[in-house]
C-alpha positions in Angstrom: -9.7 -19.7 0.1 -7.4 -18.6 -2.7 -8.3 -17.5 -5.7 -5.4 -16.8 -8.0 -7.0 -15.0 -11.2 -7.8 -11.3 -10.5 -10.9 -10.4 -12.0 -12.8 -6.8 -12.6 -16.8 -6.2 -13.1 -18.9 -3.3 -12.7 -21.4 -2.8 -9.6 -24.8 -1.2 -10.3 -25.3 0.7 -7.6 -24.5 -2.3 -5.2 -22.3 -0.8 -2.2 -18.5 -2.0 -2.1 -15.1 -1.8 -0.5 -11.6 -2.0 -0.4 -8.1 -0.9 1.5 -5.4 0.5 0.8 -4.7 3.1 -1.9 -6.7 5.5 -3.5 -5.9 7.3 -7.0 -8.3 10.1 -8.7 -9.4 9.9 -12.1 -11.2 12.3 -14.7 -12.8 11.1 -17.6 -14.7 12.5 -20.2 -16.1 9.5 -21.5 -20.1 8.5 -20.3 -20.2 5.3 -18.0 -19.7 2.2 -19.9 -21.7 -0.9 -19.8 -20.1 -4.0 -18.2 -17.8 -5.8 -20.3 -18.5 -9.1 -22.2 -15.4 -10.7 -20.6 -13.2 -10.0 -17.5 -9.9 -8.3 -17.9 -6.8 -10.8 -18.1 -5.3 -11.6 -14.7 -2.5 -9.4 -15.2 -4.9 -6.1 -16.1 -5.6 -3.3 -13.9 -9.1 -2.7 -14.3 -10.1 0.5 -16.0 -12.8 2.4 -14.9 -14.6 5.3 -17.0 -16.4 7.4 -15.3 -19.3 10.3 -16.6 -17.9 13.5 -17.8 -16.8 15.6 -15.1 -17.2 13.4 -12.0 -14.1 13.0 -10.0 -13.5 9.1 -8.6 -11.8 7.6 -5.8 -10.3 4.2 -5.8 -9.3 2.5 -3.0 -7.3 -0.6 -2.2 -8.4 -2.7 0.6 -6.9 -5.8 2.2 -9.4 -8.2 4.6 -7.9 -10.3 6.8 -9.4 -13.4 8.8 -8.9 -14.3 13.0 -5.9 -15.9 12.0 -4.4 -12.5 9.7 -4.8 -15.0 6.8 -6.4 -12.8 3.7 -9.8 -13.4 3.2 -10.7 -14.0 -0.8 -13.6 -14.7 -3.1 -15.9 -11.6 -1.6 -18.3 -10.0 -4.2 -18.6 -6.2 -4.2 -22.6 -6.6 -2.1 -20.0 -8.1 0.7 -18.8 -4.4 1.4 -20.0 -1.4 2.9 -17.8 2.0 1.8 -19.1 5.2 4.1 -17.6 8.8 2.5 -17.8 11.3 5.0 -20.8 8.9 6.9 -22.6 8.6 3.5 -22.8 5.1 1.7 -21.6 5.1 -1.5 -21.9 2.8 -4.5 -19.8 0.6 -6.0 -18.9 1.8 -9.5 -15.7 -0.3 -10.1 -15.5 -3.9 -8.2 -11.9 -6.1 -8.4 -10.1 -8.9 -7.0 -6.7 -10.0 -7.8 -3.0 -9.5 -8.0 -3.1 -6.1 -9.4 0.2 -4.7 -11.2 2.4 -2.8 -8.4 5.0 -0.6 -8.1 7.1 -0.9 -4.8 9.6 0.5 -3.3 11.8 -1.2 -0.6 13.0 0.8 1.8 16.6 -0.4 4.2 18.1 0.9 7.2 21.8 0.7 6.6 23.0 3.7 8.9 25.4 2.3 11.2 23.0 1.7 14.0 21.7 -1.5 11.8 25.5 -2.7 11.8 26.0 -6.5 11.8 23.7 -9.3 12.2 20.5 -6.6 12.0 21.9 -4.8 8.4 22.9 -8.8 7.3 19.2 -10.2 8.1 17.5 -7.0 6.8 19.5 -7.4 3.6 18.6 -11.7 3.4 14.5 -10.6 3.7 14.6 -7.9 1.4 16.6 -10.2 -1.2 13.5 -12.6 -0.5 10.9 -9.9 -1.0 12.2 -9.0 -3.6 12.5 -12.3 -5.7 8.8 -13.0 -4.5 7.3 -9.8 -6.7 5.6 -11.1 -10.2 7.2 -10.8 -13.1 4.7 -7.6 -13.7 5.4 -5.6 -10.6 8.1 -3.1 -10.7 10.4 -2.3 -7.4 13.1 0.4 -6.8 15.8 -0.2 -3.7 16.6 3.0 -1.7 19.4 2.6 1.0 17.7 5.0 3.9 20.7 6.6 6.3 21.6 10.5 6.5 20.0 10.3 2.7 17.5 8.4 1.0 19.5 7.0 -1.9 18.0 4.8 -4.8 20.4 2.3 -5.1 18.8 0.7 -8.1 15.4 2.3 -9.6 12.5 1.2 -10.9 13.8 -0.1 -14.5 16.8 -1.8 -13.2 16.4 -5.8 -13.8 15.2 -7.6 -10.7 18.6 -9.5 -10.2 20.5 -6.4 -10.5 18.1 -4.6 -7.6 19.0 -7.8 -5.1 22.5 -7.7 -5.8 22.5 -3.8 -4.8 20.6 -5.1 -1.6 23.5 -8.0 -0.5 26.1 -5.2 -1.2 24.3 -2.7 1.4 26.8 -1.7 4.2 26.3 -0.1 7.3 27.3 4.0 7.1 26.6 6.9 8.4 23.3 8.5 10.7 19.7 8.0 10.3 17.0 10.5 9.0 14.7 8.2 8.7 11.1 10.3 8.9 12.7 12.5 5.2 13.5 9.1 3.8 10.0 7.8 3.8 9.0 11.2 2.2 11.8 11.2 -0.5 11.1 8.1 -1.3 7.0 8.9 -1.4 7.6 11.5 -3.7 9.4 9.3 -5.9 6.3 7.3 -6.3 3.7 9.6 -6.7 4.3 9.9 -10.5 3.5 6.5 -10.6 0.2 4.8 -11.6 -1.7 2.3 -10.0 -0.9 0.2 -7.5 2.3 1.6 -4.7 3.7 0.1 -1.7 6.5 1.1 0.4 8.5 -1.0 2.5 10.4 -0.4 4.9 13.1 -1.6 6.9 14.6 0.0 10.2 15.1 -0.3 13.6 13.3 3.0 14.2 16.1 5.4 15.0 16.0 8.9 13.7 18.2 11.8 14.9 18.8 13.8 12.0 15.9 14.2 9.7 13.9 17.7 9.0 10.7 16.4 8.8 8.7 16.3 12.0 6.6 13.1 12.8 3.0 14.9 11.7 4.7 16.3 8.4 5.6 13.2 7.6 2.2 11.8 8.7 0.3 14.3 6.4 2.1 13.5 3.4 1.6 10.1 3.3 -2.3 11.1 3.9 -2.3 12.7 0.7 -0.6 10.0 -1.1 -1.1 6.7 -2.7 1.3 4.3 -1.1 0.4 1.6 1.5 3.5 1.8 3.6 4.6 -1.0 5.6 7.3 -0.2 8.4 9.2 -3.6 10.0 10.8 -2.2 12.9 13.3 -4.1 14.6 12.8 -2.7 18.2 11.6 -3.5 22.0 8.6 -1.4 20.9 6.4 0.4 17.9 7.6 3.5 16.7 4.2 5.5 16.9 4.6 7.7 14.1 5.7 4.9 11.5 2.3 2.5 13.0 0.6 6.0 12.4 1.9 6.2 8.7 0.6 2.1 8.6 -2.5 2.7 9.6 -3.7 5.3 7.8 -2.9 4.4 4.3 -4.1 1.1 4.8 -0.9 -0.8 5.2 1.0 -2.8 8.3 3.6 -2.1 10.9 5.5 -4.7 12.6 7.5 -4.9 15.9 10.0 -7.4 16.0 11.9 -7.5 18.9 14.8 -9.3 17.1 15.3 -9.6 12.8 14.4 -13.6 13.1 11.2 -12.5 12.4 12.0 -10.3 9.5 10.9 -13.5 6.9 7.7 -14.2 8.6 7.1 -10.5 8.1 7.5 -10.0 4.8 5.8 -13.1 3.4 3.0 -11.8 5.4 3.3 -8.5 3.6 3.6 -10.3 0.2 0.8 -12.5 0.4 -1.4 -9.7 1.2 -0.4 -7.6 -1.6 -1.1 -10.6 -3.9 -4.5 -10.7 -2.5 -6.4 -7.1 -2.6 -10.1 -5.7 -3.7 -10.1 -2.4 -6.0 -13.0 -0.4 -5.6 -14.4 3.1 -7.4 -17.1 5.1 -6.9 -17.9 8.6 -7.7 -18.5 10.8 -4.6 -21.3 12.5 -5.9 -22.5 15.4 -4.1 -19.8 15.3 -1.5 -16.3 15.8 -2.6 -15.5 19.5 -1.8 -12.7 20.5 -3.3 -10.1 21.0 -0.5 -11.8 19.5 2.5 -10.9 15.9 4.0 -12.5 13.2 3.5 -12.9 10.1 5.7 -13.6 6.7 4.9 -14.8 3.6 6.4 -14.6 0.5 5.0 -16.3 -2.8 6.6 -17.5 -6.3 5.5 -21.2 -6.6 5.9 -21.9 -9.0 8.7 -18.4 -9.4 10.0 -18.3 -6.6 13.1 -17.8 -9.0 14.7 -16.6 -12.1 13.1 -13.0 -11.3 13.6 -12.1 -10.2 10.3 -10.6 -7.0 9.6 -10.3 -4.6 6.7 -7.6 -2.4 6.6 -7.9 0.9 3.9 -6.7 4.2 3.8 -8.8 6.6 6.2 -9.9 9.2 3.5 -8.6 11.4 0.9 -8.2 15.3 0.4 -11.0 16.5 -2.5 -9.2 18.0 -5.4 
């Protein structure tokens, strides 16, 4: 069902939907007329909206029965609710969109050994499966959250810093994910964070709901792997509500599995935008739901972030 190409059109007034991230844009420019050709597959698509309306774009992955990602769906294929209301589809895209990751790994010293060596072999694999156009940073997570090679640091330099992780010190896992969200957030576009751990935390200062809010607010779909006998609810939480994927796995065999799961679906998403018109008060959440028309029950699933805070 692949379709490699990621294209960008303009909806009139059709309803759509996507997962995953949202950003908001201003624009002083009037709304544009639909392009005579698509953007190039490597192009974001860029949305103008009128002067003085706020939009909200959102990133949303669909999966089939099998949790293979479902491609080739038109914008009329999507139903987006803002606080209950339908909404149309301004800005409609399907594709490999440019993205900006960061990759997350547990090397306190309860990840020592085979764990910490596994975690470090996926990551290198991750890592070398990003296009040429996506940009990654590598942050070693243990008492601190320290980037170990940033975002402008040559992709063979960033899997080198992952092989020479070693296994030191405590875990504050919950401030890592924070730190390292707050790096992103002066990003554009597209973020991800991945994460690696075996869901241990005894030292951080954020509590479980602080760290649950601020990835809310954000624009990162985060994606724990938790090597564990069982989820860690806050870090499925954190998943689930910007639109990304926890895993449990109860030993780091499955670590590969997980993260070409995680990459394909990042190289297959839908953009959409629309302009909340009449109902984005400033300060208030907003929820929304996201569904494929017909498919409520067809075994498919769409997984987006839950809403935004109006700004």
């Amino acid at each position: 069902m692949s379709r490699p190409p990621a294209r960008a059109v303009r909806s009139s007034g059709r309803s759509g939907v996507a997962y995953g991230a949202f950003r908001w844009v201003a624009a002083a420019a009037a709304l544009g007329m639909l392009p005579a050709a698509a953007p190039r597959a490597q192009e974001e698509p860029q949305p103008r909206f009128s002067s003085g309306v706020q939009a909200v774009e959102v990133y949303a992955t669909v999966t089939d029965a099998a949790g293979e990602p479902v491609t080739g769906l038109r914008a009329v294929d999507f139903q987006l609710d803002d606080d209950g209301r339908p909404q149309a589809i301004t800005t409609f895209g399907e594709g490999a969109f440019p993205l900006t990751v960061a990759l997350g790994v547990d090397r306190s010293l309860s990840m020592a050994g085979e764990p910490l060596r596994l975690a470090r072999r996926a990551a290198e694999g991750f890592l070398r499966q990003l296009r040429p156009g996506d940009r990654s940073m590598v942050v070693a997570i243990s008492a601190e959250a320290d980037v170990v090679a940033p975002l402008d640091a040559p992709r063979e330099a960033q899997v080198q810093a992952v092989a020479a992780l070693d296994a030191w010190s405590t875990t504050a896992l919950r401030d890592a994910v924070v730190k390292t969200l707050d790096r992103l957030a002066p990003e554009g576009g597209r973020q991800a964070l991945v994460v690696f751990s075996d869901g241990t935390d005894r030292y951080s200062q954020v509590s479980a709901d602080a760290m649950l809010q601020r990835a809310r607010r954000g624009s990162a779909l985060v994606y724990p792997i938790v090597l564990g006998r069982a989820p860690v609810a806050a870090l499925s939480d954190v998943a689930r509500l910007t639109g990304g994927r926890a895993f449990t796995l109860r030993d780091a065999q499955g670590l590969d599995g997980a993260l070409d799961s995680i990459a394909r679906e990042l190289r297959h998403q839908y953009l959409l935008g629309y302009a909340p018109a009449g109902v984005a008060e400033p300060g208030r959440w907003h929820p929304i739901r996201v569904r494929v028309r017909g498919q409520e029950t067809g075994g498919w699933r769409v997984r987006a972030r839950d809403g935004y805070e109006a700004r």
